[in-house]
Each structure stands twice: as structure tokens, then as C-alpha cells.
N, C-alpha and C positions, 0 to 999 in steps of 0.2 A: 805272739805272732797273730797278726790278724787274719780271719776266717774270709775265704776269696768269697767274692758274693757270688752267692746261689739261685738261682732261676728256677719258676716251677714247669714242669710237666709243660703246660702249654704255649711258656716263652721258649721252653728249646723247639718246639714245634715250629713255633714262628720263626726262630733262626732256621732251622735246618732247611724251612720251606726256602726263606732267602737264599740261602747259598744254592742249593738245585734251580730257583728262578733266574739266580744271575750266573749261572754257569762257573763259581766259584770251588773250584777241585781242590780247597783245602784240606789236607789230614786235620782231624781232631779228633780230642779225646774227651769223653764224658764220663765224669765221675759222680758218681751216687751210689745210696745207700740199696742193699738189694731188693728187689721187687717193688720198684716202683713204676717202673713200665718205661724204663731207657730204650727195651729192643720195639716197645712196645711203638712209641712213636716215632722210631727211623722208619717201620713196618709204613704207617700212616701218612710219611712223606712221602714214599716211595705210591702207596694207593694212589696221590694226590695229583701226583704228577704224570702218571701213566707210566711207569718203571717197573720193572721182572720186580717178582720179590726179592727183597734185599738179598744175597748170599751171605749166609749168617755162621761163622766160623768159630767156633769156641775152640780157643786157643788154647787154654787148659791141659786137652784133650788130645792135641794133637804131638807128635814127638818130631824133631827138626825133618827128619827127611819127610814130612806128611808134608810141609809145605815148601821142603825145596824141588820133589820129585824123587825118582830112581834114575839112576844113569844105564845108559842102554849101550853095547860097545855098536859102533855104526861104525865100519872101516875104517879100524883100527883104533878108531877112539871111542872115549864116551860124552855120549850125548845125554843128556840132560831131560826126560820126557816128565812135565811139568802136572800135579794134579789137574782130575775132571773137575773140581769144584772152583778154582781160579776162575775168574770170567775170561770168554774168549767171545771177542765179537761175535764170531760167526755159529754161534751157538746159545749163547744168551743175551745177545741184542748188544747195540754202540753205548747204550746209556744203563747205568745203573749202580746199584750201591754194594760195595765188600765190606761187611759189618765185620770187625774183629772183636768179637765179645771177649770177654774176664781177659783181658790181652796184661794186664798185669799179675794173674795167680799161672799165668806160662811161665815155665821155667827158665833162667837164661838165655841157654839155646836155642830155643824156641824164638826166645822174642829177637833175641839176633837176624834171626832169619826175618823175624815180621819187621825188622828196623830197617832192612835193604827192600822188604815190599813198600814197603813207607816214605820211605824217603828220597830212591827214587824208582818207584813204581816198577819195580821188575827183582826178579830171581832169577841169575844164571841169564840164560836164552831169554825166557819168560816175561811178557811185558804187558803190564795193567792197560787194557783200554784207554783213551783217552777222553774217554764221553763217562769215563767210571768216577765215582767218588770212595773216597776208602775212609772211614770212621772207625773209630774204636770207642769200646768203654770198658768199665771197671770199675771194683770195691774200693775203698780205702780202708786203711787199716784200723780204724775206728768202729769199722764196720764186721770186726770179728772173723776176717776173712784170711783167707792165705794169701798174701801176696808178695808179692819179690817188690825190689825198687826198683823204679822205671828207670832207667837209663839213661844221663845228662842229655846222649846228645839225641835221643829219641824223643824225649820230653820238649826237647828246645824245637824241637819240630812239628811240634801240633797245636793246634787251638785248646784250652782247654777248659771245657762246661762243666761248671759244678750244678746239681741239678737236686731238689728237695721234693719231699711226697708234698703234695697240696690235694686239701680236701676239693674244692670248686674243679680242679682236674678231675678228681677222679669221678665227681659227680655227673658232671658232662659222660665219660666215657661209660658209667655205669646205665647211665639212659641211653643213650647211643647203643650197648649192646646187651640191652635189656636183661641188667642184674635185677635180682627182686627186690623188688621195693621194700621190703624187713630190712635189708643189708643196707639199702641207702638210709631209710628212715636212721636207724640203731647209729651209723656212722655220723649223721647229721647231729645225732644228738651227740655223740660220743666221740667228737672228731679225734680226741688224743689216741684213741685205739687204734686208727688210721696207718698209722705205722711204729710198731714198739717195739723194739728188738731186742730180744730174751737171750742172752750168750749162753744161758745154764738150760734152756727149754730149743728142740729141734725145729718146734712149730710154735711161731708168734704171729701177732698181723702186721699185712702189709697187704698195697694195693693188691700186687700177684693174690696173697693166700686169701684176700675176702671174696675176688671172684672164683673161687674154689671153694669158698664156702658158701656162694651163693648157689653152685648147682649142685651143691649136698644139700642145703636146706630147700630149695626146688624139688627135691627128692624124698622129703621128707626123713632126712639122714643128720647125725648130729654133726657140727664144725667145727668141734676139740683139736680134730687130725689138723685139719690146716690152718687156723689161727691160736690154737693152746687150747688151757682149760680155765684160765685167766677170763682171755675177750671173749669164750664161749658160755664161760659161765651169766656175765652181764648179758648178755645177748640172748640166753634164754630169760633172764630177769624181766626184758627189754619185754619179750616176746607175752608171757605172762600179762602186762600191763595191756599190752594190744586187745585184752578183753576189753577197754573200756573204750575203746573207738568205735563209734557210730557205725549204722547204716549207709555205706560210702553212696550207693545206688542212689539212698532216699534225697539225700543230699543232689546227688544229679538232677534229678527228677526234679527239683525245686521245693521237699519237705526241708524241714527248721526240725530233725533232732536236735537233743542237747548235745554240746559237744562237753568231751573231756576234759576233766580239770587237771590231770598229769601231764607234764612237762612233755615226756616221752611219747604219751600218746597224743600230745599234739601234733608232733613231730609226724609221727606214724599217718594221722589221719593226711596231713598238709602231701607226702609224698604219695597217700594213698590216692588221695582224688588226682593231684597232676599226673598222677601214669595212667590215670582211664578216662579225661576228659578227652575226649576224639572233636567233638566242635564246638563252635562261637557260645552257644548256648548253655553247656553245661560247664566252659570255664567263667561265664558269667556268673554263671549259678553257686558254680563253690568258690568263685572269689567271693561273694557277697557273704555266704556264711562265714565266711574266713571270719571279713572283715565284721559283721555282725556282732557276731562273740569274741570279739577284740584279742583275736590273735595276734603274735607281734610281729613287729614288723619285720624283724629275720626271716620269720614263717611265711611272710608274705612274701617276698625278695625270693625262698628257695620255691616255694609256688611256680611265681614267675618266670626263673627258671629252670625248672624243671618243662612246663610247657610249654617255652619259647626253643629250649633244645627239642623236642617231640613233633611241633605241631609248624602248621608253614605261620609266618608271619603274621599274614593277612587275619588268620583266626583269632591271635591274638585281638590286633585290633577292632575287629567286628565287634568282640565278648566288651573290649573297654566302651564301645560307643553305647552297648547295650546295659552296661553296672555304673551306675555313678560311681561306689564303692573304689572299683577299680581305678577309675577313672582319675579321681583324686589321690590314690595311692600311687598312680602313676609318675603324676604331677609334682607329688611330693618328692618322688625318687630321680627327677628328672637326671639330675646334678649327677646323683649317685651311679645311677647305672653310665652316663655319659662316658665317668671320668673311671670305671673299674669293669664296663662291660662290652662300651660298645652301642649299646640298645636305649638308649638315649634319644633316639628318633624313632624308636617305636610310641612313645608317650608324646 
């Protein structure tokens, strides 16, 4: 049987933006493996667009009458008084998102009740907004998880995204919410550690547990807890090496230390300069040593991006008018970034 194709991190972002752009109220289901940041970028379209935060329901967790309500007797009968956490216009605004997280490790019951929220948008009395969108995700069984079978005629009802860890995702998101740079460095070089999922070990890595290891080791705290003793062990090996990495400063400044001859600590230096050049000048300056001591061109590529996610545009191109270096690295990548990033007309 052939494996449905997979999307990373920042193509479902792109769908998910579509569908809220065109006003498309499709149910879907997103399936990946855990901690890759599925709640992570429903959060990011909802920012995008000007939307309450998603209402985020782990289904898991709840037991059938949590999402059908308690029946109330109202003259002589019973009426139906539906959860706070439902959306209701006049309380959480006409527009917005019902995240049903792990909606397949809910138990039958459960997900019966979320097949009539689903399908057609109401419980009993209770009826989903119309300006609402309703999403779901989930583990698959691959993924060492509890999970029930989803339901023929629940499944035959939704869109459904399969979605993979990707390193340049979580790059982007690690600059954006300033992981430390060891953890991006160590991952750039180590991408397979990115996401490994250990069935015999409680803590492995994944996008989730590295940003939890990055405000332990901001702490000066070890990251065995949330990535293992596996990717913590390399990671201090990683760390070790980071002795050989220059004078990041002198380098700004426009000094020619020697740079490193470990792989790793190239790595480390390349992510150390792009998280602290602030202007035109000092990405000038350490693209030229990049390129001086013939860094390669990977190194140059995650440079580039690193400080085109950080800095406005404009800086970029001032630093290139200013480094021949650059300039021609640019040139050469014209093609490359055009057709994988977008930034094609920043060169």
C-alpha cells in the first residue's frame, strides 16, 4: 500500500492560510507523528488572520456527556445545556477555529458525539457558528500511540493532511521564537535527531521536546528529560567542540580569526554570527569570512537564511551591495532559492 503524500510544517500552513482566506469551512483531519507542531501551526493561522485563539479540545480527555452537555428538566422536560468551551458567537466572536486534538485516541463514544459536531455542525439544540472552522488531528498507529479506528463514515468526511517533521520548518520557527542557537546549530548539523521516536525510551526528540530543551540549556540545565540520553549525550559532544569556535564579536567587527576545522563547529560558528548580526555591515562582514575560509555552500544557504528570517529585507541587500563575496554567492543561488524559497529576487 502506498504511503499518502506528506506535506511539511510549512505547506500545511500554506493550506490552512487558503482555506481561512477563502472562507472554505471544510472539516479536516491532520495526521502526524507527535510533536511536530500540528497545534502548533493551526495557533499561527488563527494569529494570521486576526482569530480568538483556536479553542483547543483534547478529546482524549473528555467523556461523552463533556461534549454533549447535562440535560436540565425546563417544564417538564429536559433540555440540553451545552459546554462553556463550544464556541458561541456572542461570546467568542462570529469567526474562529474548534481544534479537536488526539480526536482518534477518544474513545468510541466520544468520537460519536464529535462525528454529529462534524458532520453536521451541531449537538442536540447546539450549533457550531457559521463563520467557525472545525479541524482536527491525530497519531497514527505507527506512531506508538493509543488509538481507536476512525470511523468509515467520519473519515469519508474530512480532508485529510498527512504532515512530516522538516528541518527548514523548524528552523524558521526556532529563529522566529528565539531557540538558542546550540540547539539550532547541533540540529543543523544532526538533522536526523530532529525527530526519532524511541517506543522503549519516555523522552526522545522532537520538534516539541527540543524546544524544551532549549530553555533547560538557556538555564544552564541538562536535556536528557526532554530529548533522552541518546540526542543528549551527542549534544553535549556537539557542545564540547563549540570550544573551537572563534571570536564571534571579532569577526563582526571585521577581524580574520582563524575559523574552525570541525564540521560541527562550523555549523555552530555559521548560526552563531546570523543570530547577532543586527545590520548591513556586520552581515557583510561575516558573510565575507564565511566565504574567505571556504565555507560551504550549505553553510552559506543556512546563513542566509537565518538572517533573511531575523532581519528586514532591505539589510540584506545593502550587506550584498557592500561584499562582492556575497554578492556572487547570491548569483550563484539565484535559481536555487527562486525555485525552494521564494527569495530569488532578493539576489
Amino acid at each position: 500500500m502506498s504511503r499518502p503524500e506528506e506535506m511539511t510544517p510549512a505547506q500545511l500552513l500554506a493550506f490552512l492560510d487558503s482555506l481561512v482566506a477563502k472562507s472554505l469551512a471544510l472539516s479536516l483531519m491532520i495526521w502526524g507523528p507527535p510533536g511536530i507542531g500540528k497545534s502548533s501551526v493551526v495557533r499561527q493561522v488563527a494569529q494570521k488572520h486576526g482569530l480568538p485563539e483556536p479553542i483547543d479540545l483534547r478529546l482524549s480527555q473528555l467523556a461523552p456527556t463533556d461534549l454533549r452537555g447535562l440535560p436540565v428538566p425546563e417544564n417538564g422536560v429536559s433540555r440540553w445545556w451545552p459546554p462553556e468551551f463550544l464556541p458561541r458567537e456572542e461570546v467568542h466572536g462570529p469567526r474562529g477555529i474548534l481544534f479537536l486534538d488526539e480526536l482518534n485516541m477518544a474513545p468510541p463514544a466520544v468520537q460519536g458525539i464529535a462525528q454529529q459536531l462534524i458532520l453536521d455542525r451541531q449537538v442536540g439544540a447546539y450549533r457550531v457558528p457559521e463563520g467557525w472552522f472545525i479541524w482536527a488531528a491525530g497519531n497514527r498507529k505507527e506512531d506508538a500511540a493509543s488509538v481507536y479506528a476512525m470511523p468509515a463514515p467520519l473519515a469519508n468526511r474530512f480532508l485529510h493532511l498527512h504532515v512530516r517533521p522538516d528541518l527548514d520548518a523548524f528552523t524558521q520557527y526556532a529563529v522566529q521564537n528565539g531557540l538558542h542557537p546550540d540547539i539550532l546549530a547541533f540540529l543543523r548539523f544532526r538533522p536526523q535527531l530532529l525527530h526519532q521516536l524511541h517506543r522503549e525510551e519516555p523522552a526522545w526528540p522532537s520538534p516539541r521536546s527540543w524546544e524544551m530543551a532549549s530553555r533547560l540549556h538557556e538555564k544552564g540545565l541538562p536535556i536528557a528529560p526532554a530529548v533522552g540520553p541518546g540526542a543528549a549525550g551527542e549534544f553535549e559532544a556537539f557542545l564540547r567542540v563549540l570550544r573551537q569556535v572563534p571570536d564571534l564579536e571579532a569577526i563582526l567587527e571585521g577581524k580574520n580569526p582563524k575559523p574552525p576545522r570541525e564540521l560541527s563547529a562550523r555549523y555552530a560558528a555559521v548560526v552563531g554570527l546570523a543570530q547577532r548580526v543586527v545590520e548591513a555591515g556586520q552581515v557583510a562582514r561575516a558573510g565575507e569570512w564565511l566565504i574567505q575560509h571556504n565555507f560551504l555552500d550549505e553553510l552559506l544557504y543556512l546563513f542566509a537564511f537565518i538572517v533573511l528570517e531575523r532581519l528586514e529585507r532591505g539589510v540584506w541587500l545593502e550587506a550584498v551591495q557592500q561584499s562582492p563575496g556575497l554578492n556572487q554567492f547570491g548569483q550563484r543561488y539565484f535559481r536555487f532559492a527562486t525555485e525552494n524559497t521564494g527569495w530569488g529576487s532578493l539576489w
